[in-house]
C-alpha positions in Angstrom: -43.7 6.9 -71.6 -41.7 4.0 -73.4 -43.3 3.0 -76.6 -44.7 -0.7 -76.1 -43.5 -4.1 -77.9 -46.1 -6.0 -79.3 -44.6 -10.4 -79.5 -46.2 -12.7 -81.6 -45.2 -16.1 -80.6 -45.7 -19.6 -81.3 -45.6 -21.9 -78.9 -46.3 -25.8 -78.7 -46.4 -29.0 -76.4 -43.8 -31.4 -75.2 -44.3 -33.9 -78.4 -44.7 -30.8 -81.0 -47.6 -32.1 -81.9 -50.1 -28.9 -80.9 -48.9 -25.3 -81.6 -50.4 -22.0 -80.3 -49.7 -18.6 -82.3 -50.5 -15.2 -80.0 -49.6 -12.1 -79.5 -49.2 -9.9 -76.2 -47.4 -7.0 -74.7 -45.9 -8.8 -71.8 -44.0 -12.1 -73.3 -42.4 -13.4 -70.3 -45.7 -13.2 -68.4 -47.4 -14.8 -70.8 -44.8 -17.8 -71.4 -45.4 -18.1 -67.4 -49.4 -18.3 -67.7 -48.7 -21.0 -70.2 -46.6 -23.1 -68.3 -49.2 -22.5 -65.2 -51.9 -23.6 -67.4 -53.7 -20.6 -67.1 -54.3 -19.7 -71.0 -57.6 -21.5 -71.0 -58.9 -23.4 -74.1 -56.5 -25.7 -76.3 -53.1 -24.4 -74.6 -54.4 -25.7 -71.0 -55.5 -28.8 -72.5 -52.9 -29.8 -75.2 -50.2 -28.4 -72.1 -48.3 -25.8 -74.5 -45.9 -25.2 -72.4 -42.9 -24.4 -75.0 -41.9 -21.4 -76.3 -40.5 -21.9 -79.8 -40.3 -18.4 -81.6 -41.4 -15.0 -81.1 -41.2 -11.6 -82.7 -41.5 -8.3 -82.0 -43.1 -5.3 -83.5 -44.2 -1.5 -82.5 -47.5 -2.0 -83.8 -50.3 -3.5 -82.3 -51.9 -3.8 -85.7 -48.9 -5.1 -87.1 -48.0 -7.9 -84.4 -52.1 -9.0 -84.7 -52.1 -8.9 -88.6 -49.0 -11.3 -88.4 -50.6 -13.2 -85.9 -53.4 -13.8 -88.1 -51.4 -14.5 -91.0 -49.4 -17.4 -89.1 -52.4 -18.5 -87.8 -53.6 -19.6 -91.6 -50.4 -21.7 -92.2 -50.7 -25.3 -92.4 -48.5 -27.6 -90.3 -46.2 -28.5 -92.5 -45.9 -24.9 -92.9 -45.6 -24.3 -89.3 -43.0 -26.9 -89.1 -40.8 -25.6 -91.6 -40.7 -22.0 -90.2 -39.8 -23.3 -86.6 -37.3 -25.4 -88.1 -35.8 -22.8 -90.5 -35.6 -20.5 -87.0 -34.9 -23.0 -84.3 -33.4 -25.5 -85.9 -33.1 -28.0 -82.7 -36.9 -26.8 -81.4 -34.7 -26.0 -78.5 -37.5 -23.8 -75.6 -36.4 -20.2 -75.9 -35.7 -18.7 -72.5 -36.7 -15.3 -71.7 
């Protein structure tokens, strides 16, 4: 059996006003559930629909501790980072 990928991503609306960090084992999937709407809560009502990083690790500990650890960022913090890694905030396709 192949080992799995764990993604932590961040992904925002269409103003970059709203972003949503997560992790998952089947990125592309969950982009899709995003732009469907179906991630219930503050993606479905704030439409993130952008995927603007993501990263992958081996570990599902791992990927959830770095979730967790973006998660506590501020922003301005948030902002930076994306910027630093996506320079344009251009949508990464998958």
């Amino acid at each position: 059996m192949p080992d799995t990928i764990y993604y932590v991503y961040i992904m925002s609306n269409a103003t970059g006003s709203v972003f949503y960090i997560g992790v998952t084992e089947d990125l592309t999937k969950r982009v899709h559930e995003h732009k469907l709407l179906q991630i219930s809560g503050i993606s479905a009502k704030y439409r993130i629909d952008r995927l603007l990083h993501f990263e992958t690790y081996s570990s599902a500990d791992e990927a959830k501790q770095r979730e967790q650890h973006m998660q506590t960022w501020r922003r301005s913090r948030k902002i930076s980072f994306i910027e630093q890694n996506n320079p344009h905030w251009q949508e990464l396709h998958l």
